[in-house]
C-alpha positions as CSV (number, residue, x, y, z in Angstrom):
1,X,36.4,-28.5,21.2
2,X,32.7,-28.9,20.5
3,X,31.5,-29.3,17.2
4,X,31.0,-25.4,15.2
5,X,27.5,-26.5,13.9
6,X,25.5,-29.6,13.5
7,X,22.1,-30.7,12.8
8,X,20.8,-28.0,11.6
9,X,21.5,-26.4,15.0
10,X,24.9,-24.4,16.5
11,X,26.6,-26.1,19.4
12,X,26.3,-23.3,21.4
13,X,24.2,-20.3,21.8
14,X,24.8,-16.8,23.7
15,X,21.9,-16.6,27.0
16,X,19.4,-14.3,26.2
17,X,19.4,-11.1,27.8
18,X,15.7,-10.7,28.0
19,X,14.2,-10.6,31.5
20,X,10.2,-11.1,30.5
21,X,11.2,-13.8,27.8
22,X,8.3,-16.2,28.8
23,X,5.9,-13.6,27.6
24,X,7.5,-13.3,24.2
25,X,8.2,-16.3,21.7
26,X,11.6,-17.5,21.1
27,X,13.5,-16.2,17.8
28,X,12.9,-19.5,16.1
29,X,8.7,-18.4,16.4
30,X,9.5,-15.6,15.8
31,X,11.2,-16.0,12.4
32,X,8.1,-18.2,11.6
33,X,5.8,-14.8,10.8
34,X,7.4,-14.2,8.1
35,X,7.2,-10.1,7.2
36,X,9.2,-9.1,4.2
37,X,6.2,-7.2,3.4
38,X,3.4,-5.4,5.8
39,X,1.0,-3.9,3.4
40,X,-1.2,-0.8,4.6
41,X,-4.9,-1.2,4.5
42,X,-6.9,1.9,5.1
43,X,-9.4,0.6,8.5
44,X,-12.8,0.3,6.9
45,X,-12.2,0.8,3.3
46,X,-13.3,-2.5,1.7
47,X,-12.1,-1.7,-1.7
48,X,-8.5,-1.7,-0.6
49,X,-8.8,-5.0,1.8
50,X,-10.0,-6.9,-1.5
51,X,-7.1,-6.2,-2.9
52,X,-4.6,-6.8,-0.5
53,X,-6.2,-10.3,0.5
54,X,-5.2,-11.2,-3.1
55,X,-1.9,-9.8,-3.0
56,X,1.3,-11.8,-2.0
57,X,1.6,-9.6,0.7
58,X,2.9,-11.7,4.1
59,X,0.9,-9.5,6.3
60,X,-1.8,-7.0,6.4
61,X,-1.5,-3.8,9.0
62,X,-5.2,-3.0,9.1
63,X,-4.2,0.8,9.9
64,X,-6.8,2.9,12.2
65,X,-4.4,5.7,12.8
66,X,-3.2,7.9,10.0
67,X,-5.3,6.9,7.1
68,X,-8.2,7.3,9.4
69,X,-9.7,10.8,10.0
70,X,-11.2,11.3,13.3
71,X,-14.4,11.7,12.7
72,X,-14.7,8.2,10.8
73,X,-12.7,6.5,13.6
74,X,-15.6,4.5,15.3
75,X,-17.0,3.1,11.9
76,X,-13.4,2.5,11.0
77,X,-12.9,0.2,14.0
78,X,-16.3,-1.2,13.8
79,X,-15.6,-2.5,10.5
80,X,-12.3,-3.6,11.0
81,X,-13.3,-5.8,14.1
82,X,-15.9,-7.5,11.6
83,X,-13.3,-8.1,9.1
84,X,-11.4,-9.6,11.9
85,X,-14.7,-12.2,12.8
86,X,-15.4,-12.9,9.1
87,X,-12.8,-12.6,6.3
88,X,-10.6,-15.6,5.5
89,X,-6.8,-14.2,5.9
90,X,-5.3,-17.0,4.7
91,X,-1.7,-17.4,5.9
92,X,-1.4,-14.0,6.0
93,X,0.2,-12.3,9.3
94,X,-3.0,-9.8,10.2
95,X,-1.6,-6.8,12.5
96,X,-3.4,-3.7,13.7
97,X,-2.1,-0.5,13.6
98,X,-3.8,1.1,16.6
99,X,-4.1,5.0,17.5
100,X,-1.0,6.6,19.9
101,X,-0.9,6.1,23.4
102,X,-1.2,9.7,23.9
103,X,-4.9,9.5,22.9
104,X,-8.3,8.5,24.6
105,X,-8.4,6.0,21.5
106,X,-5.7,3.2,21.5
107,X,-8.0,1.3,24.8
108,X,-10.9,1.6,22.5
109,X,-9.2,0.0,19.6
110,X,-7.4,-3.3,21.0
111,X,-11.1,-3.7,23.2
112,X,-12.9,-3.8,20.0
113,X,-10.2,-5.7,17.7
114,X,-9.1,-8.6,19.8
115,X,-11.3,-11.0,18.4
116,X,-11.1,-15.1,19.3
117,X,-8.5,-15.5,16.7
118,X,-7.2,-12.5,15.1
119,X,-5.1,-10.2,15.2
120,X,-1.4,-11.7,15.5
121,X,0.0,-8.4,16.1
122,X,-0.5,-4.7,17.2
123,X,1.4,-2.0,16.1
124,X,2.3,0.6,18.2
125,X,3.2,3.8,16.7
126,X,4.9,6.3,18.8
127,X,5.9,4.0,21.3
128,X,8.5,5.7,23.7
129,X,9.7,3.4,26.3
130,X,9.3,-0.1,27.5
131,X,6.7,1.2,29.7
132,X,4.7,2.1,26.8
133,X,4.7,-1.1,25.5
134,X,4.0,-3.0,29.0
135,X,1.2,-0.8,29.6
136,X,-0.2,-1.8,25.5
137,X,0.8,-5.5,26.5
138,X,-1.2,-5.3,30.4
139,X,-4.4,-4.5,28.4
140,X,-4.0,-7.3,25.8
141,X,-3.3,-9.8,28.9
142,X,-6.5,-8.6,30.5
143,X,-8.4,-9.5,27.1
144,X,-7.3,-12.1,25.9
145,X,-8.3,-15.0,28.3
146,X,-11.9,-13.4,28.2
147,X,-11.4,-13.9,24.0
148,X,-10.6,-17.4,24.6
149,X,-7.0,-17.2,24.0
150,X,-3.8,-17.8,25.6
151,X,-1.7,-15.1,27.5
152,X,1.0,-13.7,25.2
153,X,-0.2,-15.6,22.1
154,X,-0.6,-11.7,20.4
155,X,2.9,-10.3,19.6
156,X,3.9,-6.5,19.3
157,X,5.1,-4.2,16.8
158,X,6.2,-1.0,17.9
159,X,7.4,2.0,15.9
160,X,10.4,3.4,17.7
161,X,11.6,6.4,16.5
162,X,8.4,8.6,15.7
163,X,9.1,10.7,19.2
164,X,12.6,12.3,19.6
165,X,13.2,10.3,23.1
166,X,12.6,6.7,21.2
167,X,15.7,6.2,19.1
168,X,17.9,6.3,21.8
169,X,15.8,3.7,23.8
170,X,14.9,1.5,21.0
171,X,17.1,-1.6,21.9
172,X,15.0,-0.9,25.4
173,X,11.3,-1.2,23.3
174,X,12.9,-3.9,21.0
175,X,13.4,-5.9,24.3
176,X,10.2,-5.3,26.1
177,X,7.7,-7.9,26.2
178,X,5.4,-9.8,23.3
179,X,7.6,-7.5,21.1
180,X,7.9,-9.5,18.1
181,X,9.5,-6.7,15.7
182,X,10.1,-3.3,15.3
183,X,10.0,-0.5,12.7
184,X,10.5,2.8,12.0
185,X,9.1,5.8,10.6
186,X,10.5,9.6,9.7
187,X,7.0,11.5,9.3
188,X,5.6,11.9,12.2
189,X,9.4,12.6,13.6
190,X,10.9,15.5,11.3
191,X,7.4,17.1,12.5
192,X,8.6,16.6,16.1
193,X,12.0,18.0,15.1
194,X,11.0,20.6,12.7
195,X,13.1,19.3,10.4
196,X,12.5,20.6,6.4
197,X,13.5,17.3,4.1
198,X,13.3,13.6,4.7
199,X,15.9,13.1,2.1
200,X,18.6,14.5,0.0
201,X,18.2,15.4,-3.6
202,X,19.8,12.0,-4.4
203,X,17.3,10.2,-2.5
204,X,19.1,9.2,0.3
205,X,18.1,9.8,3.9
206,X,19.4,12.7,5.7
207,X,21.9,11.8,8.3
208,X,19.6,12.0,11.8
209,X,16.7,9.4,10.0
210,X,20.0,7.3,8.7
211,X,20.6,7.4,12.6
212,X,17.5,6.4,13.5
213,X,17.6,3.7,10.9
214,X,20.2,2.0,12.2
215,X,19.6,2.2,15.7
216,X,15.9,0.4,14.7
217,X,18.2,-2.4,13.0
218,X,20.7,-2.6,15.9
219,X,18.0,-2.9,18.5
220,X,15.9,-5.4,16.4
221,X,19.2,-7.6,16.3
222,X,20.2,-7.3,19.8
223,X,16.8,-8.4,21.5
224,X,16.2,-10.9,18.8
225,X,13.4,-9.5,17.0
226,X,12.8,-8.9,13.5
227,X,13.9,-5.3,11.4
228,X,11.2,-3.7,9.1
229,X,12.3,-0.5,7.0
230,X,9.9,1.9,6.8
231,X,7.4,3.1,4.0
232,X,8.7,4.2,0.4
233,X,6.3,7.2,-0.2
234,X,6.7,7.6,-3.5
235,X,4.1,5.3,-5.4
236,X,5.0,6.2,-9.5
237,X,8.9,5.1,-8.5
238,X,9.2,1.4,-8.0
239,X,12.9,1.4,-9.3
240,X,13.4,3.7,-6.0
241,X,11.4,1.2,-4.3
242,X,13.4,-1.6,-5.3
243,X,16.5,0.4,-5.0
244,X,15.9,1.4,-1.2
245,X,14.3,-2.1,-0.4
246,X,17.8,-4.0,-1.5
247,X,19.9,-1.9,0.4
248,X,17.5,-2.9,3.2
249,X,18.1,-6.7,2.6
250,X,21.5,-5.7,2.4
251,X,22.4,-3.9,5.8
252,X,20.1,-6.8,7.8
253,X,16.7,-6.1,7.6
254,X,13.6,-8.3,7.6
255,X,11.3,-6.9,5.9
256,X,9.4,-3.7,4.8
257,X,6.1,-2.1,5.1
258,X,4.0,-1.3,2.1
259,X,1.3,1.6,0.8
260,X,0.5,0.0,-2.8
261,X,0.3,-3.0,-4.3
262,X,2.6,-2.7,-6.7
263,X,5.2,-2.8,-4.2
264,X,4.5,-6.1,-2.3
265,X,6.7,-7.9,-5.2
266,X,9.0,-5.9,-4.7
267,X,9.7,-5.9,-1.1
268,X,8.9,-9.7,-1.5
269,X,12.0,-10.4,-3.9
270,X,14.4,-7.9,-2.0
271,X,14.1,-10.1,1.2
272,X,14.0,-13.6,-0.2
273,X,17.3,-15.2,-1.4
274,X,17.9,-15.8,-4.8
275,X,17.9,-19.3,-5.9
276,X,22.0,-19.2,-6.5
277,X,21.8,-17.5,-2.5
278,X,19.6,-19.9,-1.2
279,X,22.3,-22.7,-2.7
280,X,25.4,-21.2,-1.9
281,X,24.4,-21.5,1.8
282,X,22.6,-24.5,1.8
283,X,26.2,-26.0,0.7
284,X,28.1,-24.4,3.0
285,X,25.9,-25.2,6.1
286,X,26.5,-28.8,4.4
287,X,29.9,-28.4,5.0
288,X,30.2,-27.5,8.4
289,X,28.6,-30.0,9.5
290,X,30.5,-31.7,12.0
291,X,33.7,-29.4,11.6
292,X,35.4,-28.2,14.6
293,X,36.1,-24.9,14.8
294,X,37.0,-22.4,11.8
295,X,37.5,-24.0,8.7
296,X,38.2,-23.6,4.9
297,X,35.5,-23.7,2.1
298,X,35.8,-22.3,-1.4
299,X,39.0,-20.8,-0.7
300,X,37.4,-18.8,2.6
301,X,38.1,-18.7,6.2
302,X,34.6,-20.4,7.8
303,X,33.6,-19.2,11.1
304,X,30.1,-19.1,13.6
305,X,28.9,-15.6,11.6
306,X,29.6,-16.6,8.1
307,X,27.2,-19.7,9.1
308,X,24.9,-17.4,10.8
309,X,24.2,-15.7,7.8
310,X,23.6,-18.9,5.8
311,X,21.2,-20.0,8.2
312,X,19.4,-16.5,7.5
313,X,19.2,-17.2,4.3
314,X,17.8,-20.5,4.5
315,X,15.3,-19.4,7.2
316,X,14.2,-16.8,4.8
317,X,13.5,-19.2,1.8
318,X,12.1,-21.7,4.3
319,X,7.9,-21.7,3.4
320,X,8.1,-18.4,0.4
321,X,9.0,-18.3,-3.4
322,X,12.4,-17.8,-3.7
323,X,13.4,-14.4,-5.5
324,X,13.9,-14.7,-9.1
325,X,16.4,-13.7,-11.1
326,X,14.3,-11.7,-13.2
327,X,12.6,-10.3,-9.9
328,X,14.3,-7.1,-10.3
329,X,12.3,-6.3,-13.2
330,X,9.5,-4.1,-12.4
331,X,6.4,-6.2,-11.8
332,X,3.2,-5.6,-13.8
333,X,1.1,-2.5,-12.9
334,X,-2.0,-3.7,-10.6
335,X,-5.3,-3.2,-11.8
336,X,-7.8,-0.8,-9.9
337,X,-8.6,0.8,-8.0
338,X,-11.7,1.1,-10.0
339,X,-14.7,4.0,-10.1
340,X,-16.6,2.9,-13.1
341,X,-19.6,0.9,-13.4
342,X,-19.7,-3.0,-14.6
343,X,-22.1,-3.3,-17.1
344,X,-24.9,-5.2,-15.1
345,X,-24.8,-2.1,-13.3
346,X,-25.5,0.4,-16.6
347,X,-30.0,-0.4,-16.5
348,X,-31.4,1.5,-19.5
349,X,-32.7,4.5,-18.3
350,X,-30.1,5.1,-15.8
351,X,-29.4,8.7,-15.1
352,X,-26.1,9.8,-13.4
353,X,-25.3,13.2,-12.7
354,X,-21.7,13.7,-12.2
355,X,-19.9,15.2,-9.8
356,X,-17.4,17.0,-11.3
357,X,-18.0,20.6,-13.0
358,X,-15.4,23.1,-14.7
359,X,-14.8,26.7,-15.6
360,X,-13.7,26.5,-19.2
361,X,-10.9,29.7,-19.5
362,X,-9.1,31.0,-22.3
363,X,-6.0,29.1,-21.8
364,X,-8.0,26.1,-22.0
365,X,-8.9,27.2,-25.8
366,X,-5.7,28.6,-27.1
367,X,-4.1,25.4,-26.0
368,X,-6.3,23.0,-27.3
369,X,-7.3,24.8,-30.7
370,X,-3.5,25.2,-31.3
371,X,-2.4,21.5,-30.0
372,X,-4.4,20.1,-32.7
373,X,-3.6,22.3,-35.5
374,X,-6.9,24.8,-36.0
375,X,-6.4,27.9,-37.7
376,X,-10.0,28.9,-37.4
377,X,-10.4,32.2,-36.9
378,X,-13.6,31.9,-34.7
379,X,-11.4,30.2,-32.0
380,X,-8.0,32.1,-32.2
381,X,-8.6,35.8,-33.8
382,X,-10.4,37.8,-31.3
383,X,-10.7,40.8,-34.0
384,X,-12.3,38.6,-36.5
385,X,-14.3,37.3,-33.9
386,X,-16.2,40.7,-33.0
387,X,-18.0,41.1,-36.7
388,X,-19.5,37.7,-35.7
389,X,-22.9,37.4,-34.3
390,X,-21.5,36.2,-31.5
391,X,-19.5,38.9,-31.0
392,X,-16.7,37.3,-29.3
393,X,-14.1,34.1,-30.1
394,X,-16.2,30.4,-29.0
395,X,-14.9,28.0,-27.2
396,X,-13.1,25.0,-29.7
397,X,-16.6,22.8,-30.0
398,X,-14.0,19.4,-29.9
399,X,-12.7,20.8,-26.9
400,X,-16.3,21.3,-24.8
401,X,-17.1,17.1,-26.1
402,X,-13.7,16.0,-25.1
403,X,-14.8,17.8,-21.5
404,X,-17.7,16.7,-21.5
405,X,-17.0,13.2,-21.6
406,X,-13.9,13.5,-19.4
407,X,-15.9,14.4,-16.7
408,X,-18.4,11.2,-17.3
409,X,-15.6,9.0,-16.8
410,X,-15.2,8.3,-13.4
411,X,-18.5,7.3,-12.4
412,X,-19.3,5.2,-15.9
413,X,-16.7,3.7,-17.2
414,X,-13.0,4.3,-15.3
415,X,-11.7,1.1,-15.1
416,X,-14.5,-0.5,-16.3
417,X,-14.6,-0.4,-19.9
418,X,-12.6,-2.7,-22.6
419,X,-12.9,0.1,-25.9
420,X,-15.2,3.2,-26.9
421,X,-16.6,2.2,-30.0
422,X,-17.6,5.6,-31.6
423,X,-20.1,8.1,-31.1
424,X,-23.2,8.0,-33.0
425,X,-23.9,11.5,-32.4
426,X,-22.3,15.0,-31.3
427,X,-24.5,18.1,-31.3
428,X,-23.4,21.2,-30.1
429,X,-26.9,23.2,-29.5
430,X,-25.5,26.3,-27.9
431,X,-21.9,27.7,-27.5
432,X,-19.7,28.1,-25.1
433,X,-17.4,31.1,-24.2
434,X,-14.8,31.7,-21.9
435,X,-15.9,31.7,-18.3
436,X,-18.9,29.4,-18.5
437,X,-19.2,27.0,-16.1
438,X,-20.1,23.5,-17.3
439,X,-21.5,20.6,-15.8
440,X,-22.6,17.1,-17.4
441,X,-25.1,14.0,-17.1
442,X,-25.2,10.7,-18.4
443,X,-28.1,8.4,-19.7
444,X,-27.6,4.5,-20.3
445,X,-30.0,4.5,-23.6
446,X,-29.3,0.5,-24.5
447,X,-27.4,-2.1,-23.3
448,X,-27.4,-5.5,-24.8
449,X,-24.9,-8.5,-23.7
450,X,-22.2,-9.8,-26.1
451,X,-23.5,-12.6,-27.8
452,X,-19.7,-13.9,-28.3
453,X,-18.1,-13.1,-25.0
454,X,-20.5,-13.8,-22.0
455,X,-17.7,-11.8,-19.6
456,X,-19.3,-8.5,-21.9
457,X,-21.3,-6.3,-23.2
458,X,-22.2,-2.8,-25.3
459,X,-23.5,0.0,-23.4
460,X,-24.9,3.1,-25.8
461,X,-24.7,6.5,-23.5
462,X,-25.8,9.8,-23.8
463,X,-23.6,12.5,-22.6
464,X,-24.7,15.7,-21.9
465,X,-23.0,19.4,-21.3
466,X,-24.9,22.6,-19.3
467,X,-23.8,25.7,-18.8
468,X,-24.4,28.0,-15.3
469,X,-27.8,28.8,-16.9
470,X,-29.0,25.4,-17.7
471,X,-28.5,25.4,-21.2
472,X,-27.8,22.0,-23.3
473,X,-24.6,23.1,-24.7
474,X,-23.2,19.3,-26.1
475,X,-25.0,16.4,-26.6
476,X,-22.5,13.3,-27.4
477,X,-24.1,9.8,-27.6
478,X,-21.1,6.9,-27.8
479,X,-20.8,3.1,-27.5
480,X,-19.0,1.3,-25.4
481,X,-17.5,-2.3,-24.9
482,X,-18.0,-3.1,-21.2
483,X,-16.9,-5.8,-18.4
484,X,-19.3,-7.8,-16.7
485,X,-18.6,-8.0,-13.3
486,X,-16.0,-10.4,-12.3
487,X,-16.3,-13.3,-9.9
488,X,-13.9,-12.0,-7.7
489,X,-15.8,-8.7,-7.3
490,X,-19.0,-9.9,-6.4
């Protein structure tokens, strides 16, 4: 009998079935990107790369499909093969998403992308055969000795059920060459099938994208690849995230792809061990060492798959934090994206017209005149308003201010700004009735830096309201505490 596992190794393993295997590494390279989370950033966008680089993310997908329109394709690519030349990835896995191969674009994208040392991987989205994958993997052959590097060093990721005829060949993609893992998506296939809902009122995936879950996981595990789950769509629900990212971990998957940063730590924790995981198996692959055959541990029959498993586990802790036991708590909310202005950036004199405008309607004044508690007649008694000389109920003056510096927010101080200290002055120079249109400006009148807190400052601005007609309707002048501009933004 030969030994059941020793060294660190088992004494035996099962030939691979793979005819092209020279072209694709070995499952022990393989394991050694490790993906438990593939975050999304938009191709181009710098704003969102920022973020993700300081993110615990194992690999970026710098995406120049879907996120993408068309018409900002070329400068998408453009600036994604620069962030290829120039940014510092870290040890981050760096994948491309490119267009489908049933497009004039997916050529255009590996030629401009495959750069001297990045990326690691493509993905392939609606990949539909091995052929599909040879033909992605001839092109990447044909470029990569004149990028200076070595034939098959760039693995493959395809997505393998986006087209009705993939699922059914997906252990036929998972086994093609340079494929290094495989994913799937339900999107772009209920649109291919016309089907109405992704998922049950529970949550839970409707029976065909259950199917084509598991055939993605089945045909990862039969040609020796690594299983990513798919996207969770629904950014305001981490608990869901969590919740569907477990069951993941829990049916064999390596991994899952990402479309915000607060759920990297999630996905993170759900496909790392816990610390009593990572022991348990680290004991029991103890034990078997030098054991012939099935044996007993802990009151359990011990055989090849129970040891299997350990060695999963281990593999998975191998180089990453192991999950904590408070991991399933939700992790903090990220900060930004952010739309203000720091304060270096708020110059006395500054003028910024704003972008957003608004009819102000009746609802709008019932709502808000009764919400906080005004019986004045001017606002709510449309009788009582005729004998006025206005003739007609006025818009609730707090409610045209509070408008007025809503709409400021986004390009002065959303995101930006530690506390509103007060207004100095509000002025309401002309009224406002139902069905005027306003829009709003903004003038930096001081700024001064804290003397206490050099990271600081006080920023006085002038808000002010027009109507359709040009009229000054509000004038509200406020203070506000502002960041300087951190070191990580500049």
């Amino acid at each position: 009998l030969k030994l059941l596992y020793a060294g660190g190794r088992f004494s035996h393993e099962e030939p691979s079935h793979c005819k092209d295997c020279a072209m694709r590494p070995s499952p022990i390279l393989a394991a050694a990107r490790r993906l438990r989370s593939m975050h999304f950033v938009p191709g181009g966008v710098q704003k969102f790369l920022d973020k993700a680089l300081v993110s615990k993310a194992d690999a970026l997908i710098l995406d120049l499909e879907d996120s993408v329109s068309p018409a900002d394709k070329p400068a998408a690519r453009k600036e994604v093969s620069r962030w290829l030349d120039t940014v510092e990835f870290g040890k981050k896995t760096v994948c491309v998403r490119i267009n489908a191969l049933d497009t004039n674009l997916w050529e255009e994208d590996i030629a401009a992308t495959l750069r001297s040392a990045r990326p690691d991987l493509y993905v392939v989205p609606k990949a539909s055969s091995a052929a599909d994958i040879e033909k992605v993997g001839a092109l990447i052959s044909e470029l990569e000795g004149k990028a200076g590097r070595a034939v098959g060093s760039i693995g493959l990721m395809p997505i393998v059920t986006e087209v009705p005829q993939a699922p059914l060949r997906a252990h036929e993609i998972a086994s093609a060459p340079r494929v290094e893992a495989v994913t799937w998506g339900a999107e772009d296939l209920s649109a291919e099938i016309g089907a109405k809902r992704r998922k049950d009122a529970d949550g839970n995936w409707l029976e065909v994208f259950n199917l084509c879950r598991s055939l993605t996981l089945l045909a990862a595990k039969g040609a020796g690849v690594q299983a990513i789950d798919t996207v969770y769509t629904d950014l305001k629900d981490l608990a869901g995230c969590r919740e569907e990212s477990q069951k993941a971990a829990d049916s064999g998957f390596d991994g899952k792809m990402t479309i915000h940063p607060a759920q990297i730590d999630v996905a993170n924790a759900a496909f790392s061990p816990s610390a009593k995981e990572l022991k348990d198996a680290q004991e029991l692959l103890a034990a078997a060492e030098g054991q012939v055959g099935a044996f007993r541990w802990k009151g359990q029959m011990i055989d090849r798959p129970h040891l299997r498993l350990a060695q999963t586990l281990v593999d998975r802790a191998e180089g990453a934090e192991v999950a904590a036991e408070a991991a399933a708590e939700a992790p903090a909310w990220p900060e930004g994206p952010y739309h203000g202005k720091w304060f270096e950036e708020l110059t006395e004199g500054l003028v910024i017209p704003h972008a957003l405008t608004r009819t102000v309607t009746e609802a709008d004044n019932l709502l808000f005149t009764t919400l906080s508690m005004n019986p004045a007649k001017l606002h709510l008694d449309y009788e009582s308003a005729k004998s006025t000389q206005f003739g007609r109920p006025l818009v609730n003056s707090m409610f045209t201010v509070s408008l007025l510096v809503g709409v400021t927010v986004l390009e002065t101080t959303h995101g930006t700004t530690i506390a509103n200290l007060g207004f100095e002055e509000v002025v309401f120079p002309k009224p406002v009735f139902f069905g005027d249109t306003l829009r709003a400006e903004t003038e930096v009148i001081k700024a001064r830096a804290s003397g206490s807190d050099p990271t600081r400052g006080i920023v006085t601005l002038e808000h002010r309201a027009f109507n359709q007609n040009g009229d000054l309707v509000c004038r509200a002048r406020r203070n506000a505490l502002m960041r300087k501009r951190p070191a990580s933004k500049l």
